[in-house]
KEPA-934217 format. One record per residue (C-alpha): x, y, z. Coordinates in steps of 0.25 Angstrom, whole numbers, plus 5000, padded with zeros to 4 digits. Each point is the difference from the previous one (the first is absolute). Layout:
BEGIN
XYZ ...
***
This chain:
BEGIN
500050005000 500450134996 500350095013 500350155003 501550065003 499749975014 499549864999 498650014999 499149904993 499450064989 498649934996 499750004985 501250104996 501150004990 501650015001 499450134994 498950055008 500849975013 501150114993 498950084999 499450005015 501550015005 500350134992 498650045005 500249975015 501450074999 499250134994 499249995011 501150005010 500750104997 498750094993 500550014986 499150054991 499949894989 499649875010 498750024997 500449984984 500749865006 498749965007 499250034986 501149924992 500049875011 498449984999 500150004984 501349915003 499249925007 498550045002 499649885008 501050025010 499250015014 501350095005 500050104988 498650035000 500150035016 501150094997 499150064988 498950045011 500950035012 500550094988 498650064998 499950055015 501250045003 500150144995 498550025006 499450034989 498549954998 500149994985 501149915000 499749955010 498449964994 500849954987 500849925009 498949935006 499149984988 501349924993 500349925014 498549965001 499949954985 501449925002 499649955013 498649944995 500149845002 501450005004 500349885007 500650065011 500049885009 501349954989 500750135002 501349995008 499750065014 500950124998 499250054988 498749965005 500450115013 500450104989 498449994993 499549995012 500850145004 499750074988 498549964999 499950055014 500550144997 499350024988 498849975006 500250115010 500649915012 501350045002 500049975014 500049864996 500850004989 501250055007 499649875011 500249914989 501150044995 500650005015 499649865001 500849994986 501350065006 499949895009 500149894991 500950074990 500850125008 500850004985 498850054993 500450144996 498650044993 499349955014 500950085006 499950144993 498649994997 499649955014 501150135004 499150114992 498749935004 500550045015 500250144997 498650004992 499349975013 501250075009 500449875009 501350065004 500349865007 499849914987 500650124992 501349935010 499949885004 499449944987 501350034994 501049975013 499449865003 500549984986 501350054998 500849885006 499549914989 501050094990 501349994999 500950125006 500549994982 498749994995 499950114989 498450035005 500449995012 500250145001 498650064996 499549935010 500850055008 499550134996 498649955004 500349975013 500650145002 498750074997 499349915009 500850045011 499850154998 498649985002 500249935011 500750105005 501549935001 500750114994 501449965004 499849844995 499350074986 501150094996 501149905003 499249894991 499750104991 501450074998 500449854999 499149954988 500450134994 501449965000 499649874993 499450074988 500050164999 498950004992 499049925011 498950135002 499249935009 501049985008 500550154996 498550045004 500349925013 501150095007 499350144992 498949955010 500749985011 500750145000 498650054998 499549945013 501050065007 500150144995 501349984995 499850074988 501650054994 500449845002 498849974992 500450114988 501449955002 499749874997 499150004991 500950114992 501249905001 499149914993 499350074989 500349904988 499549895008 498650055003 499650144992 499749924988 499449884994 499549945011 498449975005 500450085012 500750114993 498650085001 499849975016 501650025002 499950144997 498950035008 500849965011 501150104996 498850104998 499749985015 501550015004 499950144993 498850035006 500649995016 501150084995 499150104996 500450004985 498649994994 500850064987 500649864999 498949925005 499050104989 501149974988 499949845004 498450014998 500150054987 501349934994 499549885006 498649985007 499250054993 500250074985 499449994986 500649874996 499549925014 499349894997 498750005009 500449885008 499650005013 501349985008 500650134995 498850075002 499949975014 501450045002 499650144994 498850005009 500749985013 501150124996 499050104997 499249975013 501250045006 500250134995 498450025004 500349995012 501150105001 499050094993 500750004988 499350034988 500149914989 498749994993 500550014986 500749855003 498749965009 499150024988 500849934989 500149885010 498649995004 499750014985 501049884999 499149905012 498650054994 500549944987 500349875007 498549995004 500349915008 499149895008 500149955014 501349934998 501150035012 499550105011 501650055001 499750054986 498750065002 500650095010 500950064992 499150034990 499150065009 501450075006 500050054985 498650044999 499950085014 501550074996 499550064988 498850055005 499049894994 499349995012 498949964992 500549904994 500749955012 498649995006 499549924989 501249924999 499649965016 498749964999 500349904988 500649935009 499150005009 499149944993 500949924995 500049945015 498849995003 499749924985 500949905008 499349885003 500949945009 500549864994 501549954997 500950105009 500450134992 501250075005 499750144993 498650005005 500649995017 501150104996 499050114994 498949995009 501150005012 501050084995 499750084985 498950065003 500350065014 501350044993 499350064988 499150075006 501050075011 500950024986 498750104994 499750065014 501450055002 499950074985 498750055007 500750055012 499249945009 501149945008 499349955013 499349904991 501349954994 500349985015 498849935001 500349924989 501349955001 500450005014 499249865002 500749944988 501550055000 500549895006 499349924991 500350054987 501149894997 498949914998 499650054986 501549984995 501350104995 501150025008 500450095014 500450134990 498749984990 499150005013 500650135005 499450084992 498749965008 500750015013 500450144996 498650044997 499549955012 501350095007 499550134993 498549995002 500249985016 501150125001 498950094990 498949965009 500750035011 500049855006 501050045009 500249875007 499949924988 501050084994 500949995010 499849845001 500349984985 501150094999 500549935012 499849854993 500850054988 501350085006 500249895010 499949914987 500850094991 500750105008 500850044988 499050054992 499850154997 498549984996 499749945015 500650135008 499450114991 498749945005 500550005014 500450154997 498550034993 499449935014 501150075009 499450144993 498649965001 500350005016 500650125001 501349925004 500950104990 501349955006 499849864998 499650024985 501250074998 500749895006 499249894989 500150104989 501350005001 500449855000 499149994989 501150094993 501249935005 499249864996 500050054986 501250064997 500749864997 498949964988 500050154995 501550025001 500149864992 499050034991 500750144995 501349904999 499349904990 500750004986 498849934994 498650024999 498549924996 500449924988 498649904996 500249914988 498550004997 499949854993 500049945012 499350075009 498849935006 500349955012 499849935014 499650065014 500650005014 
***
């Protein structure tokens, strides 16, 4: 029987399909743009292959986006129709199951089966990754970890895809909060292959966390070949430059990033990128910081998506769009859709996106529109039961601040004193480092009347940034996006 570079069976597969599948998985890996070329050419190699037409519907969900991912799931059903799958090898009978599971909604038990896979088969690198992006869908910051960690000692310290993996791992210790053990794994795969950006994305996380923003433009700086171009992530990896900038206080950087980059006239509509764009502009919102020209070509961009109730993480950042350009209107609109969408639900096989919008989209959509409203006590209202909640509907720590920073602004311009000064409190003690966190000690310290102890945040705040700033006047190089390849994945 044929088998895989790793020594998998492969049911019903070619010398040539198997080929296929291990160019596509090595894609995967390390995010280059032309795996999902490799998956398309491994089910014509060998389109009863159980494993390639998996790969082909992992493939459709992956980027999020519904209309690939209905595609995919009309082309599974018709392959899967009277398949025998009590024949299949055990391995590939998981991977069906997996895929079926998440195109039907379930990621939750999706990402259970392939767990179970890892079991059996810790050297199955496609249950690994996709099992990997199925934990940051539904924000499981402990399987984002551990999925990957119980698995590593079944690879070899030589092994080539040893290294991406490794770059996993990283990542899921950043959201775990292990920021020490990440950055050392991380820098390590790194090592391995320059050009492994997830685990590149991994240590530009983990300098975000902790507010260490001139090591995370050095670093990223030193690497620039290796990430700024040609890569799924290159999209998503400026933004996190854009967000170093943006605690430097250079939003002319951060502004020149958005338009090379972001979003321009040659983007491509796709979701990922737009929600990147999303997330940077709601930044400069609320700083009070006009940008409407850029709001209203990118809620121009997500009402051409029309899209339906797919991924409550998307929805609010369309919403995000809609509200920042002033649309309340159609942000309204856009909220009661899905509301009725939920209340169309009939209950039934287990739909992840129904629990995450009913528990956290909506609140979160609707607290997005009243702060364009300026009613912030009902963004207090809104948010505050949920914020330590909000992992459960997916992305990563940074993705979700933008949401944690809202509910920061609404409670100090509602003069929710105590809240304030209780958040502000979470987020110095957890990033002490961070400009962004003492010029909101400084705005509540005014807010008292406690002029001296503003002066004294407002300055640390200046002394916190100099480093990024001083670094950023230094760099040689500036935004640089190879456009063919830009769509791209999240974190």
């Amino acid at each position: 029987m044929v088998t895989d570079r790793y020594g998998n069976p492969l049911h019903e597969c070619t010398a040539e399909g198997a080929a296929h599948l291990d160019r596509a998985v090595e894609g995967l890996l390390f995010f280059r743009p032309e795996f999902p070329t490799a998956v398309t050419d491994a089910v014509a190699a060998c389109p009863t292959s159980p494993l390639a037409q998996a790969f082909a519907a992992y493939l459709g969900v992956l980027g999020t986006e519904w209309r690939d991912a209905d595609e995919a799931r009309r082309r599974f059903v018709d392959f899967a129709a009277g398949l025998d799958r009590s024949a299949l090898p055990r391995r590939e009978r998981m991977h069906m199951a997996a895929a079926e599971a998440w195109l039907a909604g379930d990621l939750g038990r999706a990402g259970q089966v392939l767990e179970e896979l890892v079991v059996e088969c810790p050297r199955d690198p496609l249950a690994l990754a996709v099992g990997h992006q199925l934990d940051f869908f539904t924000g499981d910051a402990t399987r984002l970890r551990d999925r990957i960690g119980g698995a590593l000692p079944a690879w070899a310290a030589d092994e080539p895809h040893r290294g991406p993996l490794m770059g996993m791992y990283a990542f899921g210790l950043e959201e775990s909060g292990h920021y020490d053990r990440a950055e050392e794994v991380a820098r390590t795969a790194v090592e391995r292959n320059a050009g492994d950006i997830w685990a590149i994305h991994a240590v530009a996380h983990v300098h975000e966390m902790r507010g260490r923003f001139a090591e995370g433009i050095a670093f990223l700086d030193a690497r620039l070949d290796d990430w700024a171009s040609g890569s799924l992530l290159t999209v998503h990896s400026w933004w996190h430059y854009a967000l170093y900038a943006l605690e430097a206080g250079d939003t002319g950087t951060a502004l020149r990033i958005y338009d090379t980059v972001l979003h321009h006239e040659n983007s491509t509509g796709f979701v990922m990128e737009l929600l990147d764009a999303a997330s940077l502009l709601w930044r400069f919102l609320l700083a009070d910081l006009d940008q409407d020209a850029r709001w209203q070509k990118l809620a121009d961009a997500w009402a051409a998506r029309e899209d339906p109730p797919f991924y409550a993480f998307n929805d609010v950042h369309a919403v995000m769009a809609f509200a920042g350009a002033g649309r309340l209107d159609t942000a309204d609109e856009f909220v009661a859709d899905r509301r009725r969408w939920l209340r169309a639900q009939d209950g039934g096989r287990p739909h992840t996106n129904r629990v995450m919008t009913g528990e956290i989209g909506l609140p979160v959509c609707e607290a997005l529109v009243a702060y364009a409203r300026g009613d912030h006590p009902a963004v207090v209202e809104l948010l505050w039961p949920i914020r330590r909640r909000l992992h459960t509907f997916g992305g990563s720590h940074a993705q979700r601040d933008a949401i944690q920073r809202t509910l920061l602004e609404a409670t100090l311009r509602a003069r929710r004193d105590d809240l304030a000064r209780l958040l502000l409190g979470e987020r110095t003690g957890l990033s002490p480092h961070s400009p962004y966190n003492w010029l909101g000690q400084a705005r509540l310290a005014e807010a008292l009347g406690e002029a001296g102890r503003a002066a004294v945040a407002r300055d640390t705040a200046t002394e916190l940034a100099a480093p990024a700033a001083e670094t950023l006047r230094t760099a040689t190089r500036r935004p640089a996006h190879d456009r063919r390849h830009s769509r791209n994945r999240p974190s």
